[in-house]
C-alpha positions as a Markdown table, in Angstrom:
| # | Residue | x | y | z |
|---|---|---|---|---|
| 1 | Unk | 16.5 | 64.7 | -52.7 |
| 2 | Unk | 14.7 | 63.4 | -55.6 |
| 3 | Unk | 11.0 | 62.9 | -54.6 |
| 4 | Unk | 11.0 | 59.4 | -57.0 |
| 5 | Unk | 13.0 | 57.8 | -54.3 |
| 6 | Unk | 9.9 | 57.2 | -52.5 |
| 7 | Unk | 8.3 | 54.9 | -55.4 |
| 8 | Unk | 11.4 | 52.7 | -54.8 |
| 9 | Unk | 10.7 | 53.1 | -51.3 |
| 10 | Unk | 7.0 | 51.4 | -51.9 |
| 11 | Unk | 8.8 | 48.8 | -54.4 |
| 12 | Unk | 10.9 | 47.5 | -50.8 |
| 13 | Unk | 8.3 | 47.4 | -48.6 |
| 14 | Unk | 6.0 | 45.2 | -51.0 |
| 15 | Unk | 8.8 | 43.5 | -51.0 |
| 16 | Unk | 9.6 | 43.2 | -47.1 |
| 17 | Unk | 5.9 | 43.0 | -46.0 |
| 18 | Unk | 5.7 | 39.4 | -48.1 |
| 19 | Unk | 8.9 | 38.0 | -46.4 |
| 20 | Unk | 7.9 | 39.0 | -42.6 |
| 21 | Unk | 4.3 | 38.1 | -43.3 |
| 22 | Unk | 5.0 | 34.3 | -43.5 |
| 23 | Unk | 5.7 | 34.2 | -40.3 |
| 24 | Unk | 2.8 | 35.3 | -39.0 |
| 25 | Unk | 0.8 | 32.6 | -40.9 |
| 26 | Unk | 3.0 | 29.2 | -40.5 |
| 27 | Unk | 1.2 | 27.6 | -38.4 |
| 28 | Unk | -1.9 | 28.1 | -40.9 |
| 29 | Unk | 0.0 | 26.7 | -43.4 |
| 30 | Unk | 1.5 | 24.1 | -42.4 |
| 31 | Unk | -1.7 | 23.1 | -40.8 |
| 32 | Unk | -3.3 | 23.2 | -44.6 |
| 33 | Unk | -0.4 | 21.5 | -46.3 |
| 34 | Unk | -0.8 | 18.7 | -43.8 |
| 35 | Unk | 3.1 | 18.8 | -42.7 |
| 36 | Unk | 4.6 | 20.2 | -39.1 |
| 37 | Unk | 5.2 | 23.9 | -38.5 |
| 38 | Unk | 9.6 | 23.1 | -38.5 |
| 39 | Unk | 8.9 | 21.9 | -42.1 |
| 40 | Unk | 6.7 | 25.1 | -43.1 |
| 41 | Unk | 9.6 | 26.9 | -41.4 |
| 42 | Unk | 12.2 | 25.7 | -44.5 |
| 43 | Unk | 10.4 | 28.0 | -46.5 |
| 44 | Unk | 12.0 | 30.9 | -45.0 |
| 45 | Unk | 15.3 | 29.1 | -45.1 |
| 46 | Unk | 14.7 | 28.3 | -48.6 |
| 47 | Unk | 13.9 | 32.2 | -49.7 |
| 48 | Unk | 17.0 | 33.1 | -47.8 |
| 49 | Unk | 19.2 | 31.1 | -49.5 |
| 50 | Unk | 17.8 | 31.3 | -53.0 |
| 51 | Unk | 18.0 | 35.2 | -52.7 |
| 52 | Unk | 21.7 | 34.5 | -51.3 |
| 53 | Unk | 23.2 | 32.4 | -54.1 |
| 54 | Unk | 20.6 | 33.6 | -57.2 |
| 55 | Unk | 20.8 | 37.4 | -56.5 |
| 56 | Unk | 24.5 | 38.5 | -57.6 |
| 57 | Unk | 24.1 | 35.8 | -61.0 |
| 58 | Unk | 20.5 | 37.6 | -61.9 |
| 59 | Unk | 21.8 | 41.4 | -61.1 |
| 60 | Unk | 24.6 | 39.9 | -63.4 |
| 61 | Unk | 22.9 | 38.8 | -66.2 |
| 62 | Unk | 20.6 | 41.8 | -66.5 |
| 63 | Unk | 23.1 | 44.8 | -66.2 |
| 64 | Unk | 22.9 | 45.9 | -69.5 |
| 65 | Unk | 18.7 | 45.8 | -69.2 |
| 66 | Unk | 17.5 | 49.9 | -68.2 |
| 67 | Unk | 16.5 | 49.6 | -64.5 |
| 68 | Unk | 13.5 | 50.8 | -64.6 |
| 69 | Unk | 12.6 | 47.8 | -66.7 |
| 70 | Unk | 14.5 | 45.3 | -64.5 |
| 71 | Unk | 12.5 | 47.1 | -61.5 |
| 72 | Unk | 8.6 | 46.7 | -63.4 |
| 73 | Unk | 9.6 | 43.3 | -64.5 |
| 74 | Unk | 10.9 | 42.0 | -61.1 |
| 75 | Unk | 7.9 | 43.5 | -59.2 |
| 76 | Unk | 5.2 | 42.0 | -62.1 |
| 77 | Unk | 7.3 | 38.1 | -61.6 |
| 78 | Unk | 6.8 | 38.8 | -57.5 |
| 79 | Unk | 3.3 | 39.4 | -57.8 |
| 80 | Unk | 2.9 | 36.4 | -59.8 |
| 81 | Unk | 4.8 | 34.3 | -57.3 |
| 82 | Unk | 2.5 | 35.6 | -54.8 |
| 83 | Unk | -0.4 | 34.6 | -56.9 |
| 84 | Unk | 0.6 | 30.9 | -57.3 |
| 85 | Unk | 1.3 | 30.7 | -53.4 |
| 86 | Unk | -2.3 | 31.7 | -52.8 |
| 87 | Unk | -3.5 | 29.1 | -55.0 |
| 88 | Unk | -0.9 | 26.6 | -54.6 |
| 89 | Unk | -2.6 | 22.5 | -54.4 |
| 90 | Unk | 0.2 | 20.9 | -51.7 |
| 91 | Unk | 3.7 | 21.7 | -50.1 |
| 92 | Unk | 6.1 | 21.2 | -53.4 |
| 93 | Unk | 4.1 | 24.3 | -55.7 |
| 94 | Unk | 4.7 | 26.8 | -52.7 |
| 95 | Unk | 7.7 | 26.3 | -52.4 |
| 96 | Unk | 8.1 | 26.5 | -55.6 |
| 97 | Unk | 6.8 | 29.7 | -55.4 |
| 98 | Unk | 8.9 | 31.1 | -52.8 |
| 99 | Unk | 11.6 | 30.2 | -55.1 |
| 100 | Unk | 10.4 | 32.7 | -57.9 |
| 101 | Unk | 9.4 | 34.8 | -55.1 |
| 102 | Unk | 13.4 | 34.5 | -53.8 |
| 103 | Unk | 14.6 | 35.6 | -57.3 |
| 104 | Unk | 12.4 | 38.4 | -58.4 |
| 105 | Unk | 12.7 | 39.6 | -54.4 |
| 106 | Unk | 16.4 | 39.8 | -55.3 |
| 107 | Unk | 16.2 | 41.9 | -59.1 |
| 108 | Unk | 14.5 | 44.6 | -56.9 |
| 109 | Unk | 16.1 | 45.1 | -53.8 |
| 110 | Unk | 19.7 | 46.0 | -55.0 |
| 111 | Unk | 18.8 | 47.6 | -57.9 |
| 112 | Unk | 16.1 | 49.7 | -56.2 |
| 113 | Unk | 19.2 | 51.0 | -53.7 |
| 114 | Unk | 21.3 | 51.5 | -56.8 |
| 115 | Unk | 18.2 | 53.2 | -59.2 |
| 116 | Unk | 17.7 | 55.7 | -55.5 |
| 117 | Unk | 21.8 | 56.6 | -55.9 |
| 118 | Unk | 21.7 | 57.1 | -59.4 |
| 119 | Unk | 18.7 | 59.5 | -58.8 |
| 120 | Unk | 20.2 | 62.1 | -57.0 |
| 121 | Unk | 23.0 | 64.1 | -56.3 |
| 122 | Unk | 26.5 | 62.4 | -54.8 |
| 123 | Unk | 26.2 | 64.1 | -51.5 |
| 124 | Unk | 22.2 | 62.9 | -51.1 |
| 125 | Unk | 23.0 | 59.5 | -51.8 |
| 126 | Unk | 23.6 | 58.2 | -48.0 |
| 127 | Unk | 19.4 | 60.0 | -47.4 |
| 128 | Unk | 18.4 | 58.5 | -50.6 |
| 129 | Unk | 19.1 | 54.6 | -49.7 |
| 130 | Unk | 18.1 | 55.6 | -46.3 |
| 131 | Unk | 14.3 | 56.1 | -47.6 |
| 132 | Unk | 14.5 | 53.3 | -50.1 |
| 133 | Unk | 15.7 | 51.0 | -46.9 |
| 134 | Unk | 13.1 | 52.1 | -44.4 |
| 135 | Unk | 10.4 | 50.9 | -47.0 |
| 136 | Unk | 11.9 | 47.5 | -45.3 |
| 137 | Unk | 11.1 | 48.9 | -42.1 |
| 138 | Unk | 8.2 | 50.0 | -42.5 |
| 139 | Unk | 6.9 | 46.8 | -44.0 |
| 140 | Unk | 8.0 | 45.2 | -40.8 |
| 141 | Unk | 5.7 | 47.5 | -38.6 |
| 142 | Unk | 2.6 | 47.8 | -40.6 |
| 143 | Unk | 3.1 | 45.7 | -43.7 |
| 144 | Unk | 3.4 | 42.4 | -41.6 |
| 145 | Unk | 0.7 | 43.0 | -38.9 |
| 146 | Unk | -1.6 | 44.1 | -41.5 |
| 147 | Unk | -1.0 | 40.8 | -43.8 |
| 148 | Unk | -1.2 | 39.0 | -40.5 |
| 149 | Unk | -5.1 | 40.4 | -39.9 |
| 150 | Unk | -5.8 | 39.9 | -42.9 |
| 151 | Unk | -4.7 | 36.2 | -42.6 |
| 152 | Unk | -6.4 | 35.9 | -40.0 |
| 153 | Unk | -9.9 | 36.9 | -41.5 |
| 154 | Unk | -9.4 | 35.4 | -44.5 |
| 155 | Unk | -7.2 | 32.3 | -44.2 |
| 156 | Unk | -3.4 | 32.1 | -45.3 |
| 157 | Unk | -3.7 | 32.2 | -49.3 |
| 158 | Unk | -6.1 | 36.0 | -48.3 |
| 159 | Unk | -2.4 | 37.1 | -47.0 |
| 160 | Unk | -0.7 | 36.0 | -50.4 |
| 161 | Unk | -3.9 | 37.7 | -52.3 |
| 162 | Unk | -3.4 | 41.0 | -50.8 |
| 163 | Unk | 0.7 | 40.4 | -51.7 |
| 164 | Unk | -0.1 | 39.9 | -54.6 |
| 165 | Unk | -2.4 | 42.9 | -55.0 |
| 166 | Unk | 0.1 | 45.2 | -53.4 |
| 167 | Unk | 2.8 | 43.9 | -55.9 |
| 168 | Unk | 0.3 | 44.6 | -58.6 |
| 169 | Unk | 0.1 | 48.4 | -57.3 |
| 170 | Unk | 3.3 | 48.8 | -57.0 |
| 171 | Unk | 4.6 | 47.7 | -60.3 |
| 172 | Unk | 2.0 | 50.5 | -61.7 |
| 173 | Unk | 3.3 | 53.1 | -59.3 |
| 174 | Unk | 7.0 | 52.0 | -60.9 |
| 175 | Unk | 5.4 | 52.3 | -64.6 |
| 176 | Unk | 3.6 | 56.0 | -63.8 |
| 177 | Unk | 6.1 | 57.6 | -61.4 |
| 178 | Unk | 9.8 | 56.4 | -62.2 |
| 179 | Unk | 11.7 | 58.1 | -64.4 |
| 180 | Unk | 14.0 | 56.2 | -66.4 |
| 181 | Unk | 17.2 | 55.9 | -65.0 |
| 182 | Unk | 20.4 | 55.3 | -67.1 |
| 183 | Unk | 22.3 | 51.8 | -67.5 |
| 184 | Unk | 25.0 | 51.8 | -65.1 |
| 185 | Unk | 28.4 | 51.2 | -67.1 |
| 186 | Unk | 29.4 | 47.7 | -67.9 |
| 187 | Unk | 32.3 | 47.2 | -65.1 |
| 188 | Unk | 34.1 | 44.0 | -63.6 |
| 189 | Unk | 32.9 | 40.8 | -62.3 |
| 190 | Unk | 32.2 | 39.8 | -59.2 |
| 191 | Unk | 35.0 | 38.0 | -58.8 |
| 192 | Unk | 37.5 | 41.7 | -59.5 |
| 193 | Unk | 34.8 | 43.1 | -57.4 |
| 194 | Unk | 35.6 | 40.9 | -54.9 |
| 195 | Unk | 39.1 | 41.4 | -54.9 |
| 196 | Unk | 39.1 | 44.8 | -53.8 |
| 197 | Unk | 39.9 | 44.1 | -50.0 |
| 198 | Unk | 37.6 | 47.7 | -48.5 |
| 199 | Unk | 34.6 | 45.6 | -50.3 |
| 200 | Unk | 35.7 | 42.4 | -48.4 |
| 201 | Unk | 35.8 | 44.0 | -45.5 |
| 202 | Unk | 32.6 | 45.5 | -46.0 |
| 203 | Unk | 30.5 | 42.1 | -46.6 |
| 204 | Unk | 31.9 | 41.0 | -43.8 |
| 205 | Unk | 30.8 | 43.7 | -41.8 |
| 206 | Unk | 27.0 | 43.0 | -43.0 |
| 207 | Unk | 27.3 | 39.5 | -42.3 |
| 208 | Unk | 28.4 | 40.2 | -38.7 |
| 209 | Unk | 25.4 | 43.1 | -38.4 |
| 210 | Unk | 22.7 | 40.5 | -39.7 |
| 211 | Unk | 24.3 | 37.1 | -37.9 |
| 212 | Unk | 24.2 | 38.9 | -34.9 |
| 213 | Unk | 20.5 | 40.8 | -35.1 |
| 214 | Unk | 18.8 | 37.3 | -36.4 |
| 215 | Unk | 20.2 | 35.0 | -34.1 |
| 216 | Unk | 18.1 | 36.5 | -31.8 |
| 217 | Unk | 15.0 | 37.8 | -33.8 |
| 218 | Unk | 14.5 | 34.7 | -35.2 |
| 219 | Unk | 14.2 | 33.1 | -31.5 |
| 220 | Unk | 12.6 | 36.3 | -29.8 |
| 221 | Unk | 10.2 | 34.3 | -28.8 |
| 222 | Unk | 11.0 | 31.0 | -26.0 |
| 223 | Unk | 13.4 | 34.7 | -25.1 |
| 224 | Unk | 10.7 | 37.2 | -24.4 |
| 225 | Unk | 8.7 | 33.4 | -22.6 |
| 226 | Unk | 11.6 | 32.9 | -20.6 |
| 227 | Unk | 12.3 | 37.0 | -19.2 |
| 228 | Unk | 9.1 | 38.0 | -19.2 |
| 229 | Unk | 6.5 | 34.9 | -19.2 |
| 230 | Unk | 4.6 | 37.4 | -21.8 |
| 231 | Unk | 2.9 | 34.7 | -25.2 |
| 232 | Unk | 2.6 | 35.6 | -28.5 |
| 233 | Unk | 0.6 | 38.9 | -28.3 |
| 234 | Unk | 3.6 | 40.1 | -26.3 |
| 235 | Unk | 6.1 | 38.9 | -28.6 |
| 236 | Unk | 4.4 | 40.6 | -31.3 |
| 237 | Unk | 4.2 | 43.8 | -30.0 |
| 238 | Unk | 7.5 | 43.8 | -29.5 |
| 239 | Unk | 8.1 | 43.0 | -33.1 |
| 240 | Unk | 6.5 | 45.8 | -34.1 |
| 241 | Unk | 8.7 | 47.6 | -31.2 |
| 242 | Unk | 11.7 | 46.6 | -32.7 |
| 243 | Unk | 9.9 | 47.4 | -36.1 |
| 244 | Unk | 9.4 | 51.2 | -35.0 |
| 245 | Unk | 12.9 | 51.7 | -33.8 |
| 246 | Unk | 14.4 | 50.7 | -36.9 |
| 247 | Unk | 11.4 | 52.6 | -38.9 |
| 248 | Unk | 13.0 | 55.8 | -37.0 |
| 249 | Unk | 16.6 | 55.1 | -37.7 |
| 250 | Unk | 15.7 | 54.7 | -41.3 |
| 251 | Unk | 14.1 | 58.3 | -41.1 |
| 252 | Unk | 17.5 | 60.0 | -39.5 |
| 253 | Unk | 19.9 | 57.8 | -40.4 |
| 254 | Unk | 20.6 | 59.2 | -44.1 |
| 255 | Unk | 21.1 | 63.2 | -42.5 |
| 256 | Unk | 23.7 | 61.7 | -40.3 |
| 257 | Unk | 25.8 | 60.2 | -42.5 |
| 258 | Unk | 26.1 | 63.1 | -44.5 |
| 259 | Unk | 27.9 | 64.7 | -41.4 |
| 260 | Unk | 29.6 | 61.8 | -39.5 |
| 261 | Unk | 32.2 | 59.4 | -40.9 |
| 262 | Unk | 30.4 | 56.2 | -42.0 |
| 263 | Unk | 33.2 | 54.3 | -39.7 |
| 264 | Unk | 32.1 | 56.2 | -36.8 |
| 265 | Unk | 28.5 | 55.5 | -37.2 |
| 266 | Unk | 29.5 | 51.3 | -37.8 |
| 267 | Unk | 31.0 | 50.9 | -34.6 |
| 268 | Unk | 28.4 | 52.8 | -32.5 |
| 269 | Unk | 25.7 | 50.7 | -33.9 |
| 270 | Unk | 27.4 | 47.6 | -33.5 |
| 271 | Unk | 28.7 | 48.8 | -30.2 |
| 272 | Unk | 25.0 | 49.7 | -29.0 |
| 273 | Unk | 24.3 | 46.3 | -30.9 |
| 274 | Unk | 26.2 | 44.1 | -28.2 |
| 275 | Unk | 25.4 | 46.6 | -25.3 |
| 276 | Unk | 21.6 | 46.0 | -25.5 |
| 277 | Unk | 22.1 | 42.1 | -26.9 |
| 278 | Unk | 23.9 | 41.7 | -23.7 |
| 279 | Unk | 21.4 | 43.3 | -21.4 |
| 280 | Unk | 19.2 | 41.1 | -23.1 |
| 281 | Unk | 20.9 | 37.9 | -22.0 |
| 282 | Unk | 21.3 | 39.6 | -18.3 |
| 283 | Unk | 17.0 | 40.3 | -18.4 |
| 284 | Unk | 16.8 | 36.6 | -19.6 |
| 285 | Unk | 18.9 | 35.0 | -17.1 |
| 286 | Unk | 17.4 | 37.0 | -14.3 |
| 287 | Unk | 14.0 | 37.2 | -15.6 |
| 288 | Unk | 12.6 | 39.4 | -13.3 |
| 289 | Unk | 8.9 | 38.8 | -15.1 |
| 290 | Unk | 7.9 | 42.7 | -14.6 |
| 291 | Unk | 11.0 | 44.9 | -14.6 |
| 292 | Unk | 12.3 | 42.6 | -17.9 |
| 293 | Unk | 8.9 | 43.0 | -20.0 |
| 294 | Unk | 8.5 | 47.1 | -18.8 |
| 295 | Unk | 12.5 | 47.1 | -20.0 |
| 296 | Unk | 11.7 | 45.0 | -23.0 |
| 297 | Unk | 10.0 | 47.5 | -25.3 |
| 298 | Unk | 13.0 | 50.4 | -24.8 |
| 299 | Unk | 15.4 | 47.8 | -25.6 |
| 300 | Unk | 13.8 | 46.2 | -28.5 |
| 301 | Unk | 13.2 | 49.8 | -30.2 |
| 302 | Unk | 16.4 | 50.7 | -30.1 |
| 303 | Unk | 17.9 | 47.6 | -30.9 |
| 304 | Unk | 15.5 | 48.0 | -34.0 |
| 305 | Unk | 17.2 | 51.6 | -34.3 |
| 306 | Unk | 20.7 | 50.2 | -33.8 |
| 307 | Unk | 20.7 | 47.3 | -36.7 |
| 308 | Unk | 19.1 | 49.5 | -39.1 |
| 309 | Unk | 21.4 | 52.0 | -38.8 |
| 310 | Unk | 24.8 | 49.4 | -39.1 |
| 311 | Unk | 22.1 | 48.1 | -42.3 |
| 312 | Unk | 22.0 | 51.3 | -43.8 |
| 313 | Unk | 25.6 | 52.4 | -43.4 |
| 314 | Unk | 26.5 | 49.6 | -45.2 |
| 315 | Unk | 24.4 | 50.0 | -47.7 |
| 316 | Unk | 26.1 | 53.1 | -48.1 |
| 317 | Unk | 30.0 | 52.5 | -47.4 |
| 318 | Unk | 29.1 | 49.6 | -50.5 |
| 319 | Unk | 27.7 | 52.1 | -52.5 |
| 320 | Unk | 30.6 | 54.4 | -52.6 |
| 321 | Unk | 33.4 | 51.4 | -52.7 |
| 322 | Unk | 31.9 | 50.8 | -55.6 |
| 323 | Unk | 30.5 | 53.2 | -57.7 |
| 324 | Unk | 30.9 | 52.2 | -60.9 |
| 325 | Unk | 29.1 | 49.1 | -60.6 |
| 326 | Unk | 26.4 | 49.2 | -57.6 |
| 327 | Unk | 23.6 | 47.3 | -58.6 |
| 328 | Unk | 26.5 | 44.9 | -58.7 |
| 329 | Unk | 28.0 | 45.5 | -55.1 |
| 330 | Unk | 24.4 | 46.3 | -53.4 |
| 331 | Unk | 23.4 | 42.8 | -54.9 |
| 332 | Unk | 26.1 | 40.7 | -53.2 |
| 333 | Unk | 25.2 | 43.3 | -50.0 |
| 334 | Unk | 21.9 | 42.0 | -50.1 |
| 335 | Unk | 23.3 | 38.3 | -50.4 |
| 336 | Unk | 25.2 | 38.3 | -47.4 |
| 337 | Unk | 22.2 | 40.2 | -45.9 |
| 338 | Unk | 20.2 | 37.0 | -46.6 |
| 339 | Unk | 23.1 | 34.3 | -45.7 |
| 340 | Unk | 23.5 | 36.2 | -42.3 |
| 341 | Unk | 20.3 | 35.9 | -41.7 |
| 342 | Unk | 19.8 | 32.1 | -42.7 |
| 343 | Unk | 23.1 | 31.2 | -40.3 |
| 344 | Unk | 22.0 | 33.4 | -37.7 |
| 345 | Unk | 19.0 | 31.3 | -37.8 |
| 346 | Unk | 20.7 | 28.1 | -37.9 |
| 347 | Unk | 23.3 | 29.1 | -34.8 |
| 348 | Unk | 20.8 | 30.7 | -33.1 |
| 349 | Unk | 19.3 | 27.6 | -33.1 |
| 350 | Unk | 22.0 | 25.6 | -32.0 |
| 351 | Unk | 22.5 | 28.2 | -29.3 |
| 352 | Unk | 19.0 | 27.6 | -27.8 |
| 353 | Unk | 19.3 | 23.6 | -27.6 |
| 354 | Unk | 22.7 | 23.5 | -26.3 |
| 355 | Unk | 22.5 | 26.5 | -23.9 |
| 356 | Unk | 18.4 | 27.7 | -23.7 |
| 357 | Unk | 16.9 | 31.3 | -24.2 |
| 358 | Unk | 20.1 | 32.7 | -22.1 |
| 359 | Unk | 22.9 | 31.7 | -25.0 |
| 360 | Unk | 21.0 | 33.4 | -27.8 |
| 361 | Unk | 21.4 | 37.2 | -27.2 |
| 362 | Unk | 24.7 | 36.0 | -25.0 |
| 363 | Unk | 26.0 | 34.4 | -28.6 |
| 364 | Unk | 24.7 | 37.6 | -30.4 |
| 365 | Unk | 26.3 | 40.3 | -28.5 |
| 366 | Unk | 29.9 | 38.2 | -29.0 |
| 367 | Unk | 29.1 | 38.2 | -32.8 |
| 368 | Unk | 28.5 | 42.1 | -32.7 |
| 369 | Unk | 31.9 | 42.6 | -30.6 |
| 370 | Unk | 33.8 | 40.3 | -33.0 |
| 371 | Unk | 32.1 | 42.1 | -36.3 |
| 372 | Unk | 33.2 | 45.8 | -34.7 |
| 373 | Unk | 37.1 | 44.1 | -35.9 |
| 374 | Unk | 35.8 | 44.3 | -39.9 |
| 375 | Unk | 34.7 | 48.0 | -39.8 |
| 376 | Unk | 37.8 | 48.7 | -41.6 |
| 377 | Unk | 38.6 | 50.7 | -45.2 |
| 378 | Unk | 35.8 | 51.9 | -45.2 |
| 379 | Unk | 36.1 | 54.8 | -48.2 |
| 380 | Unk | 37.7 | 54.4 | -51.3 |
| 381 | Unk | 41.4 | 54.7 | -51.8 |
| 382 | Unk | 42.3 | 58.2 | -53.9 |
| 383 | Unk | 43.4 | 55.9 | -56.4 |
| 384 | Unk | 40.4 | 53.8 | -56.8 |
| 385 | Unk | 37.7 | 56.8 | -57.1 |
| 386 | Unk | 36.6 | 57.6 | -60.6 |
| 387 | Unk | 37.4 | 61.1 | -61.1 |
| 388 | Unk | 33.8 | 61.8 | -62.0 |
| 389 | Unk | 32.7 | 60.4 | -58.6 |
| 390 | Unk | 34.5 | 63.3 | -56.8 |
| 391 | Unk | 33.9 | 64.0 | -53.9 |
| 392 | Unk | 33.8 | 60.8 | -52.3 |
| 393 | Unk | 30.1 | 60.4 | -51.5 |
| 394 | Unk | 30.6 | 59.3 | -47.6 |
| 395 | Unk | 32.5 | 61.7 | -45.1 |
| 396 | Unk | 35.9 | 60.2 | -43.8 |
């Protein structure tokens, strides 16, 4: 595999560390911009659902720009997002800010994934988005914590600073290490794109995989309260649990779907997906204080393992429906990503007040049983692959 993979692998975990980080420094905010902590909160709703709607028109409208450029550019507009969040006066210019930070989050992502195919040979491909992916991965294990500390030695806007520094580096990294990488030929629309019925069934296979995973992420905590009685420090080490699993499965993930069918590999994530969202809800319900928070930390790695792997695979499985136009495809990938996760958070919610901590991994394993029904078509017809693409880049 081409050793410049791992510069895009740097470029999403910049990338990834700014979009857990927040988290970790709400209360800060919210506490500095004089409103409540459920109104700071809409700024993660509000990245999520810029990236959704704005990333397929931006990949869109710079197709025919070289990627490399698209990549520096992206990373240089993010770092400047970053910097007016550090320094931004009241509540309306950062979230302003996490608007730009939404769109130039979503001109590096997909194309990154698409730059990392185009890199290497067709049969590394599957390894290749692997490593770019478990940049995101990574960022959740160290990237986050460390902007956390940081916030918490230096204040909230310290966090966007060192974002902002880290974007800085990384766009230099791109300019010195990346080779250029050819424009992609000029293929359909999104809308012929969307037509093919394997890609449908694809997005609807990451929408499942992210609804499913966020729905309880995004409330992990009143869940780990009620099973284990273990606060914050708990809950974030489990994080970074969960983190580590997926950080692993990021690693390994790429060999294996060189050798097993991608379909194969789908339904055993999602499968362990509802197994261990399941025995979640049991642990919750029962809350057995001890046994549940010694049980906690296997479950939450491989959890972490489980969703990255279904993430990756369908990174993949898009990647080869579609190989004329990836940046394309990965792009609306990434913004179903982002709309599963905003409506996981949203149900998830809905979950918890109607039904408590129990209903939220309860809800989440039915989504991950119901999304196991979309793994379907998942190479492309005979027909449909280029004859240049041949072999098909995925194993049946």
């Amino acid at each position: 595999m081409n050793p410049r993979v791992y510069v895009l692998a740097l470029a999403t975990f910049t990338v990834g560390t700014e979009g857990y980080v927040i988290a970790g420094v709400l209360p800060e905010v919210a506490h500095s911009m004089h409103v409540s902590v459920s109104v700071c909160g809409q700024l993660v709703t509000v990245f999520a659902l810029v990236y959704a709607l704005g990333g397929p028109l931006l990949i869109g409208a710079f197709r025919r720009v070289p990627p490399k450029s698209v990549l520096i550019g992206a990373m240089l507009a993010f770092a400047l997002s970053n910097a007016l969040a550090a320094c931004a006066p009241d509540y309306a210019v950062l979230a302003a800010a996490r608007v730009l930070a939404a769109l130039s989050a979503a001109l590096l992502a997909a194309p990154a994934a698409a730059a990392a195919a185009a890199l290497c040979r067709p049969q590394d491909m599957p390894n290749a988005i692997a490593v770019t992916a478990s940049g995101n991965a990574l960022a959740l294990t160290l990237g986050a914590p460390i902007g956390t500390l940081i916030g918490g030695l230096l204040g909230w806007r310290g966090t966007f600073l060192f974002v902002t520094v880290l974007a800085l580096v990384t766009a230099l990294m791109l300019v010195a290490l990346l080779p250029t990488v050819p424009v992609a030929p000029v293929g359909t629309g999104r809308a012929e794109l969307l037509r093919n019925p394997a890609v449908r069934w694809s997005l609807l296979t990451t929408f499942g995989v992210f609804l499913a995973a966020y729905c309880t992420y995004t409330y992990l905590a009143p869940i780990v309260e009620r099973a284990t009685g273990m606060g914050s420090q708990g809950v974030a080490a489990l994080m970074i649990v969960f983190g580590a699993g997926a950080l692993l499965a990021g690693r390994t993930i790429g060999r294996i779907l060189v050798k097993v069918p991608v379909a194969r590999v789908l339904r055993v994530a999602l499968s362990l997906m509802a197994l261990l969202l399941a025995a979640i809800a049991v642990g919750t319900a029962w809350h057995p204080r001890t046994t549940a928070a010694i049980a906690a930390f296997p479950v939450l790695f491989c959890l972490g393992a489980a969703w990255c792997c279904g993430g990756v695979s369908q990174q993949t499985r898009i990647a080869a429906l579609a190989p004329a136009q990836r940046s394309l495809a990965l792009g609306v990938h990434f913004s179903v990503q982002f709309l599963g996760v905003a409506v996981g958070g949203a149900v998830g919610g809905l979950a918890l007040s109607t039904g408590g901590p129990v209903a939220v991994p309860a809800l989440s394993a039915l989504i991950a049983c119901v999304s196991l029904l979309s793994v379907r078509r998942t190479v492309p017809e005979p027909a449909e692959t280029p004859a240049r693409e041949a072999p098909a880049t995925i194993p049946r």
